[in-house]
C-alpha positions as CSV (number, residue, x, y, z in Angstrom):
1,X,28.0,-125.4,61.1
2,X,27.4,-121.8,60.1
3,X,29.8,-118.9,60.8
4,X,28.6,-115.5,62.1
5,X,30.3,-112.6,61.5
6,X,29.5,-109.4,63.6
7,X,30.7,-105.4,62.9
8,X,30.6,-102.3,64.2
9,X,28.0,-101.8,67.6
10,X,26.8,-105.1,66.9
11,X,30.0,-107.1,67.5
12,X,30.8,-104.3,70.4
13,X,27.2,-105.2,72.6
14,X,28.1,-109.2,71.6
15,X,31.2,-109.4,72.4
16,X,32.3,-111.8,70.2
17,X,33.6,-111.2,66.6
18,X,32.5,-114.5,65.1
19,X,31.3,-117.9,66.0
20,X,30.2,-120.8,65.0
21,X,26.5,-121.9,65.2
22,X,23.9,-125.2,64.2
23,X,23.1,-124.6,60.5
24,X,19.1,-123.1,61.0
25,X,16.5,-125.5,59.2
26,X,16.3,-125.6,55.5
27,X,14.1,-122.3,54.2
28,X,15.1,-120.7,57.8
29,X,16.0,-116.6,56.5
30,X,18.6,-114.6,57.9
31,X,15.9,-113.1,59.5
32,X,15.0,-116.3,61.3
33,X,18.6,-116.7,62.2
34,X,18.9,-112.9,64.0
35,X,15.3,-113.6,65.9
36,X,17.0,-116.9,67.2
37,X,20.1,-115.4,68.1
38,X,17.9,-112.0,69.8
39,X,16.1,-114.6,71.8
40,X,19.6,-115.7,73.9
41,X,19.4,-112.3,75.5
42,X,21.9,-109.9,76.9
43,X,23.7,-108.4,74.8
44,X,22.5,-110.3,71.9
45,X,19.2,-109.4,72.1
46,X,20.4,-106.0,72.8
47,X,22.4,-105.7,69.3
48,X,19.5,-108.2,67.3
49,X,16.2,-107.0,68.7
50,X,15.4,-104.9,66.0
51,X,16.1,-106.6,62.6
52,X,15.1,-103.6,60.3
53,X,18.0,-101.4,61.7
54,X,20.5,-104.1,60.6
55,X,22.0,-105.3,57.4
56,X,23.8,-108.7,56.2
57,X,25.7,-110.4,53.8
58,X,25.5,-114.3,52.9
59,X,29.0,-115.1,52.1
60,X,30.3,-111.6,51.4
61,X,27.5,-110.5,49.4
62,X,24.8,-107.6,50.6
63,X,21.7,-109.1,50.8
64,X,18.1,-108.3,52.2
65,X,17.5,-109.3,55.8
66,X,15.2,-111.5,54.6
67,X,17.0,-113.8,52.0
68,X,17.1,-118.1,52.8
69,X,20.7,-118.5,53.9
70,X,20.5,-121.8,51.8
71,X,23.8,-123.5,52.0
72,X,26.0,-120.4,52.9
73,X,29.0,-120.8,54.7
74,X,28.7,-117.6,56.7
75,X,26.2,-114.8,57.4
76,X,27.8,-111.0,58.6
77,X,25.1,-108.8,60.7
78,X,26.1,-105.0,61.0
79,X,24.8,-102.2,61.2
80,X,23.9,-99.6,58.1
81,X,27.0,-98.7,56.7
82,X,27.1,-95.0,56.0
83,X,30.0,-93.2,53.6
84,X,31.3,-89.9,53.6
């Protein structure tokens, strides 16, 4: 299994914090993993359907959007993080 993280507006249109999914197949990209979860609709797809206004993290590190999430244990969406 693979743990999802969600924050900010993407966890608010989910509705869920985290959860537990089926490891995606070997090569899949975290890409891959946001168009699968998109395609459950609602509010997912609401939150996923545009991949380039997200960012992620393989466990805890920043990564692009379209790094293999190899043999991670969990994979945060969110959106751009802006400082101030």
């Amino acid at each position: 299994m693979l743990s999802i993280v969600y924050f900010a507006w993407v966890r608010e249109a989910i509705g869920l914090d985290e959860e537990q999914v089926e490891r995606p197949a070997p090569g899949a990209r975290v890409a891959d993993l946001i168009a699968m979860l998109a395609a459950r609709g609602g509010g997912y797809a609401q939150a996923l359907g545009h991949s380039e206004k997200l960012r992620a993290a393989i466990d805890q590190h920043f990564v692009p959007i379209d790094s293999v999430i190899g043999d991670a244990r969990e994979v945060a969406i969110f959106p751009p993080v802006t400082g101030g």
